[in-house]
C-alpha positions as CSV (number, residue, x, y, z in Angstrom):
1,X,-38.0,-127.7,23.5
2,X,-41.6,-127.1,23.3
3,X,-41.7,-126.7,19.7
4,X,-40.6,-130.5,19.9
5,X,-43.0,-131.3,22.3
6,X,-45.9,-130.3,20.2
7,X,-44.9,-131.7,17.1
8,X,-44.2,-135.0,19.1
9,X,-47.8,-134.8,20.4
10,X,-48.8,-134.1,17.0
11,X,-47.3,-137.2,15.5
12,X,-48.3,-139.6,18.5
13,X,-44.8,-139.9,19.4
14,X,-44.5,-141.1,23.0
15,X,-41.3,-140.9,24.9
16,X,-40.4,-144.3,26.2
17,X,-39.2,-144.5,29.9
18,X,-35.8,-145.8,29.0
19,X,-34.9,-143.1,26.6
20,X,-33.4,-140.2,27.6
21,X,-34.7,-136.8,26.7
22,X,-32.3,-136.5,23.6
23,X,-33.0,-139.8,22.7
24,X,-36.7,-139.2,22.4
25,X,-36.1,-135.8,20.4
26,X,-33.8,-137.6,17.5
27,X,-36.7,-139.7,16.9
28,X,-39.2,-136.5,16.8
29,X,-36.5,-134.7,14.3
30,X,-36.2,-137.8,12.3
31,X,-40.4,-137.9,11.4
32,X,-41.0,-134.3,11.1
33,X,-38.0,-133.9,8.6
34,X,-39.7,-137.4,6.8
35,X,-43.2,-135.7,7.0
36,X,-42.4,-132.2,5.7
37,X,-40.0,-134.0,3.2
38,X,-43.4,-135.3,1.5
39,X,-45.4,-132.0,2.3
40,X,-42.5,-130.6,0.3
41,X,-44.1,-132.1,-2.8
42,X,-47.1,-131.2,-2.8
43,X,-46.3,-127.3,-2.1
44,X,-44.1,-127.3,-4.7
45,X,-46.8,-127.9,-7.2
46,X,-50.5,-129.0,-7.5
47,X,-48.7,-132.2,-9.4
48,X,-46.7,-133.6,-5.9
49,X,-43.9,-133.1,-7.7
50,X,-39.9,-131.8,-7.2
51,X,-37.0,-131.6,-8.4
52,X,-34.2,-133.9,-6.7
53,X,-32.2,-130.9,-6.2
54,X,-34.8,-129.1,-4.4
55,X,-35.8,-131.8,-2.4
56,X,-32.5,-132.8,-1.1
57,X,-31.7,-129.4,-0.4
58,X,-34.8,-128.6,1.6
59,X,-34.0,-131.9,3.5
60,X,-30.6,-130.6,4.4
61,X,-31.9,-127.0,5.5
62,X,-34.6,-128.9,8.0
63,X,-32.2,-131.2,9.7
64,X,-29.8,-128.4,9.9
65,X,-33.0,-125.9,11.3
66,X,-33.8,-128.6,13.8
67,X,-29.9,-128.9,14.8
68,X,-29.9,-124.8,15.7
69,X,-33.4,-125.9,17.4
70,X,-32.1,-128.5,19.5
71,X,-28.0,-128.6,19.6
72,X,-27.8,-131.5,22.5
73,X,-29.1,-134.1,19.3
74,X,-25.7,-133.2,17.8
75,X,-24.0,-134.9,20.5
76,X,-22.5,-138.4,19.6
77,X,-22.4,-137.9,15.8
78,X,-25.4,-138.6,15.8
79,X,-27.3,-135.5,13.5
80,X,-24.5,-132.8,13.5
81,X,-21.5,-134.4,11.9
82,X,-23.4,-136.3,9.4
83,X,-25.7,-134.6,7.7
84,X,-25.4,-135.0,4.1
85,X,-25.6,-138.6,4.7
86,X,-28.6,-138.8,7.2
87,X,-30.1,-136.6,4.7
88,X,-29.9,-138.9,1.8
89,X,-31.0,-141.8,3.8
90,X,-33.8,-140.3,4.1
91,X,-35.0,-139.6,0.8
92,X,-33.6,-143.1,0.1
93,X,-35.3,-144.9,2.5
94,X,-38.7,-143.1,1.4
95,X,-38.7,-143.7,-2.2
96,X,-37.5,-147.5,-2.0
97,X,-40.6,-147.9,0.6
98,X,-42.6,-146.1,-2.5
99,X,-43.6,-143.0,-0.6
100,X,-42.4,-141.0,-3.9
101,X,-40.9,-141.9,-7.3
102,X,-37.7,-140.9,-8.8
103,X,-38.7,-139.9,-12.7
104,X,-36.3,-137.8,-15.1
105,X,-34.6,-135.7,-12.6
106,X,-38.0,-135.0,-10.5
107,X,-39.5,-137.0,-7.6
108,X,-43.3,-137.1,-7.9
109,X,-45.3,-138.5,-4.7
110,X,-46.8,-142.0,-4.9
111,X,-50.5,-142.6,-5.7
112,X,-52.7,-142.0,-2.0
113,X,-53.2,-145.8,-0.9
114,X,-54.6,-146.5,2.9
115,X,-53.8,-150.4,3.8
116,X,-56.1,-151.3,7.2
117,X,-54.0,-153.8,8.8
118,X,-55.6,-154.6,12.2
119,X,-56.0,-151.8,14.5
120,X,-54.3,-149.3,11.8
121,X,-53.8,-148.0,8.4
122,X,-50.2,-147.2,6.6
123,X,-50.8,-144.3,4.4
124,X,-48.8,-143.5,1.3
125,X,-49.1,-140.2,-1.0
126,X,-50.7,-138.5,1.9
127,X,-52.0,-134.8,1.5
128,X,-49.6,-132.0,3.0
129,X,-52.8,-131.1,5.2
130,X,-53.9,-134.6,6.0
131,X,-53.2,-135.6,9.8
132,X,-51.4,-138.5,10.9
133,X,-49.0,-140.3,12.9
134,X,-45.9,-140.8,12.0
135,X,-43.3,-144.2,12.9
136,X,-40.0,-143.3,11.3
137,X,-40.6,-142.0,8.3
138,X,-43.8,-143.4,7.2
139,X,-47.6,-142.4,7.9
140,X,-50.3,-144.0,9.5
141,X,-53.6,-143.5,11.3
142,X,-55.9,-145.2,13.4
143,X,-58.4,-147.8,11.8
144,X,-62.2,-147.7,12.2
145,X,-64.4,-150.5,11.6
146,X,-65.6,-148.7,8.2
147,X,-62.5,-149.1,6.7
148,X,-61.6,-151.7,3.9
149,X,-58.6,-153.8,3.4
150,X,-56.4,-152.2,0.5
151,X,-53.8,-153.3,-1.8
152,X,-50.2,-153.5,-0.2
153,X,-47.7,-151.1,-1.5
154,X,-46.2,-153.5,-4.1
155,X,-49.5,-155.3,-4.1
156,X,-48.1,-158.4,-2.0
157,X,-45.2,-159.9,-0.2
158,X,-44.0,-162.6,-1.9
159,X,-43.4,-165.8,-0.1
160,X,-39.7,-166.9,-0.1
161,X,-40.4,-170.4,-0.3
162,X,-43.0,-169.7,-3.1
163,X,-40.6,-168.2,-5.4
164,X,-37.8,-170.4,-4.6
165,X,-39.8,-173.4,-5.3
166,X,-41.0,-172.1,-8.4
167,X,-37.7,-171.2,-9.8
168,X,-36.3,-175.1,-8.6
169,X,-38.8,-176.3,-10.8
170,X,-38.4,-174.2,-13.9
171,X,-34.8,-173.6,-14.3
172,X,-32.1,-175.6,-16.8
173,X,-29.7,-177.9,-14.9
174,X,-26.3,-178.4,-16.1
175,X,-22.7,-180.3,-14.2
176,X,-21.2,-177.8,-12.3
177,X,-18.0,-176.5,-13.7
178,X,-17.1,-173.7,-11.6
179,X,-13.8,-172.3,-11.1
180,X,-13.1,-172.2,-7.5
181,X,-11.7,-169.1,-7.1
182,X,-13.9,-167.0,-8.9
183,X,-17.2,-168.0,-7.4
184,X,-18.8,-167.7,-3.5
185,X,-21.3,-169.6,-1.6
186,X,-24.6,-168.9,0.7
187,X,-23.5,-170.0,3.9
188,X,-26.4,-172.2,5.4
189,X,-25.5,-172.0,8.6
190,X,-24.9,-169.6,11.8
191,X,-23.2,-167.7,12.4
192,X,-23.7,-164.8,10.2
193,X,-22.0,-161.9,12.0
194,X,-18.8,-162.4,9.4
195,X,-21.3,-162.5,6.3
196,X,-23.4,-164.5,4.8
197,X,-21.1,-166.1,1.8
198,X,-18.1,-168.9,2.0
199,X,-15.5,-170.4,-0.4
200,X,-16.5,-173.9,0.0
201,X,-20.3,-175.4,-0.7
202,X,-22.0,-177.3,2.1
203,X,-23.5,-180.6,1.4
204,X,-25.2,-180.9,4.1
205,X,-28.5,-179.1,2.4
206,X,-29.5,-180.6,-1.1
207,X,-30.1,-177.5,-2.6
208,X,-28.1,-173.7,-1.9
209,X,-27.0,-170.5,-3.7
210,X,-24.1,-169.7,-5.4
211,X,-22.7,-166.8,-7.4
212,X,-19.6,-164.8,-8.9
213,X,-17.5,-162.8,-6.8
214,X,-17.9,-159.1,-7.4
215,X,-13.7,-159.1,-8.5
216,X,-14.6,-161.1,-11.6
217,X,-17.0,-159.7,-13.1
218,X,-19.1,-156.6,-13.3
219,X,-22.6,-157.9,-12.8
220,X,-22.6,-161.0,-10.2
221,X,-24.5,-164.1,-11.4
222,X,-26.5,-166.1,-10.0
223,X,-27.2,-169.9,-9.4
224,X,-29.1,-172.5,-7.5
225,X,-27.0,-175.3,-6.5
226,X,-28.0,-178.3,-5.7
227,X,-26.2,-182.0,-4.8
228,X,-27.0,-184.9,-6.7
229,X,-25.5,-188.7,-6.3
230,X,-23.5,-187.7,-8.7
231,X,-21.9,-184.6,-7.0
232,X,-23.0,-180.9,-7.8
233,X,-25.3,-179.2,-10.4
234,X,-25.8,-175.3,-11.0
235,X,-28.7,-173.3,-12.7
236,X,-27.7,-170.2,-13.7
237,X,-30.7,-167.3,-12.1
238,X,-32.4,-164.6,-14.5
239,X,-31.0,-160.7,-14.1
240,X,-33.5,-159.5,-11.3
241,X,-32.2,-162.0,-8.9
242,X,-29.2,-159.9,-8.9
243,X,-31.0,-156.8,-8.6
244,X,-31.5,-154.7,-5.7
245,X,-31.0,-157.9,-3.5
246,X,-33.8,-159.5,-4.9
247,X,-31.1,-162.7,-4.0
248,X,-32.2,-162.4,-0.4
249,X,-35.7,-163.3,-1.4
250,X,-34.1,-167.1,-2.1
251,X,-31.3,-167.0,0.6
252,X,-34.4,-166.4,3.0
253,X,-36.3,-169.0,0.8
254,X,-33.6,-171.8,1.8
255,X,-32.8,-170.9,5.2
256,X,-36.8,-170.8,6.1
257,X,-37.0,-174.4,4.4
258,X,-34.2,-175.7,6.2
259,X,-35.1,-174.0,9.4
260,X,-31.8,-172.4,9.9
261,X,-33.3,-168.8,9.7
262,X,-32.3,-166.9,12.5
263,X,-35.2,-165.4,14.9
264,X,-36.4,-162.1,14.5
265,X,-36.8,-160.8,18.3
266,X,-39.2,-158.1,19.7
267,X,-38.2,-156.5,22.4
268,X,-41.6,-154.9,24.3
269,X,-40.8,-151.5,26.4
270,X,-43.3,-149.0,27.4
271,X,-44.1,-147.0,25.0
272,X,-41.9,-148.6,22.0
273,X,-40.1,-152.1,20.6
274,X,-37.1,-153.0,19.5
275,X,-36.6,-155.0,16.6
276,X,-33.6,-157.2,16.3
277,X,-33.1,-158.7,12.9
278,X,-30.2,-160.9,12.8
279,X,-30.6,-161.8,8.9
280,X,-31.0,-159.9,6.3
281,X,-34.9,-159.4,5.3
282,X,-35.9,-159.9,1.8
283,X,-36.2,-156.3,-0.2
284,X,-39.8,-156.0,-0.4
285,X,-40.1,-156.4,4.0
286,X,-37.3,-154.5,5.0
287,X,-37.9,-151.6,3.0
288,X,-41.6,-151.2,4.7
289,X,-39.7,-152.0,7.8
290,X,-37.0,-149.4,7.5
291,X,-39.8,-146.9,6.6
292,X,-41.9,-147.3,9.5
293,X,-39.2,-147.5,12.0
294,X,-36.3,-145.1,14.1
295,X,-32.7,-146.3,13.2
296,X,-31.0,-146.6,17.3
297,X,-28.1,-144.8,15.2
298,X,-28.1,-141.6,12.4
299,X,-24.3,-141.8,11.5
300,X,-24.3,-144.4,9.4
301,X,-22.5,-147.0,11.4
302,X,-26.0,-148.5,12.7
303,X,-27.5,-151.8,11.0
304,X,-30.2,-151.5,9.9
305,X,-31.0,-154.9,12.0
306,X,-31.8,-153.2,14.7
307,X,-34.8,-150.9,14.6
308,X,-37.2,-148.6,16.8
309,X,-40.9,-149.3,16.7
310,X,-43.8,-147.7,18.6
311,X,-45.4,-150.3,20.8
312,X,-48.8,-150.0,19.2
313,X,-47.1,-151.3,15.6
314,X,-45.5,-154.1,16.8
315,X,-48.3,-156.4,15.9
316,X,-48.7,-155.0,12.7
317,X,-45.4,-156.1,12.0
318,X,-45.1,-159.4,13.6
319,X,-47.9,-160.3,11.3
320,X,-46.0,-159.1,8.4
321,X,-43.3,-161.0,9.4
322,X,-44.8,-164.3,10.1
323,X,-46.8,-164.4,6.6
324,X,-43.8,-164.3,5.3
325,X,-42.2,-167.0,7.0
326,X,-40.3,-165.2,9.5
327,X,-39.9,-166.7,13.2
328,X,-40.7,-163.8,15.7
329,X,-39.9,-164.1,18.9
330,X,-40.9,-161.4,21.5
331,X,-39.6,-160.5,25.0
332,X,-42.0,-158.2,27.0
């Protein structure tokens, strides 16, 4: 176990008095397999580059090296039985949060940005040699008072309620002639453990989303809704709404407005924080969020609603979170 120790010392990752030992160890595997994933890249070639082959298969061989290492974190399915999959979502998680690039069969790393935020700095396209802590999967170092504000990784967040209000003003109205059946609804309202779409509109709220059900048609469409005194008009929604759930940057949108958003709750322990997300975030947050954060499950069955932090982040992101309209509500 000392090899573990050492690399946890390394990182700045601090066992938490309510974890136990194994626990505290997945969390270890899970950011030194993240951390030589991106060394990976730049001892393949002077360029940071490698192919996706390589680097899923030198993935693999470390979680499979730490597994020999330390056979208790196979216990509950959590490493052991799963590895091709936890493997993958890492190298997923990593790229969507821009850490690397995916570019004709290669992944080359991201161009080196350090963002001060506060009492910290998130690094991206980090040296192999340079030090660092790590929270999940992504770098970051302490801040000093030289340090300048950077450029976020995709240059801002955008605010929900910006680009929803843009879009209600720009888009083409037309009567709504939907067929029933081939068409769901954003439900407005809690709960949202059984989804987040319905059959039936609700005219309660003036405006909504709507969209094709994924049996009909290839590509889902979307549409803003809204009621009228004459009963119900639709706006069909340009292509990247569809994309990559760039739709939950306008479900969040409404549901902020309408102040049916549910809370996003910090749980403070010692040495970490739990984050409980009980809505979806919008694409650009929750990949930064999954990034820099421990899943409480590898196998796959987890949500990714509820997520590890150190302690010493959790500001950081509450202040993510509220500029972007997010209610945060923290229990110490």
């Amino acid at each position: 176990m000392i090899n573990l120790d050492i690399i946890a010392k390394e990182l700045n990752i601090k066992k938490d008095k309510s974890e136990k030992d194994v626990e505290w160890y997945r969390r270890v595997v899970y950011s030194a397999v993240g951390r030589m994933a991106l060394a990976t890249l730049w001892n393949e070639n002077d360029k940071g580059e490698i192919s996706v082959r390589r680097l899923k298969s030198t993935t693999y061989e470390l979680l499979k090296a730490y597994e020999s290492m330390v056979p208790g974190i196979n216990s509950t399915s959590n490493y052991g039985e799963h590895t091709d999959r936890l493997c993958d979502s890492i190298l997923s998680t990593m790229e969507n949060a821009g850490f690397f690039y995916h570019r004709a069969e290669y992944y080359r790393i991201a161009k080196t940005k350090h963002i001060k935020m506060g009492k910290v700095k998130l690094c991206r396209g980090i040296y192999a040699t340079e030090s660092c802590y790590m929270s999940g999967l992504g770098a970051y170092t302490k801040a000093t008072n030289a340090d300048e504000n950077d450029e976020s990784f995709s240059n801002s967040f955008e605010k929900p309620q910006f680009v929803l209000q843009k879009l209600i003003e720009s888009v083409s109205w037309r009567e709504c002639d939907f067929e029933k059946e081939k068409v769901e609804y954003l439900k407005m309202e809690e709960p949202f453990e059984k989804g987040y779409w319905t059959g039936q509109p609700n005219f309660q709220f003036q405006y909504s989303l709507a969209r094709t059900k994924k049996c009909e048609t290839f590509l889902q469409t979307y549409y803003l809704v809204r009621k009228t005194s004459e009963g119900m008009e639709v706006a069909e929604l340009p292509t990247w709404v569809s994309e990559d759930r760039n739709y939950t940057l306008l479900s969040t949108g409404l549901l902020q407005y309408y102040k049916q958003m549910p809370p996003v709750i910090i749980k403070h322990g010692e040495e970490i924080a739990k984050i409980e997300i009980e809505y979806r975030l919008h694409p650009d947050v929750e990949n930064l969020m999954l990034a820099y954060s421990w899943p409480e499950r590898y196998d796959g069955e987890n949500r990714p609603f509820s997520r590890i932090i150190p302690k010493s982040l959790s500001g950081t992101f509450k202040k993510i979170l509220v500029d972007t309209g997010y209610n945060v509500r923290e229990d110490f």
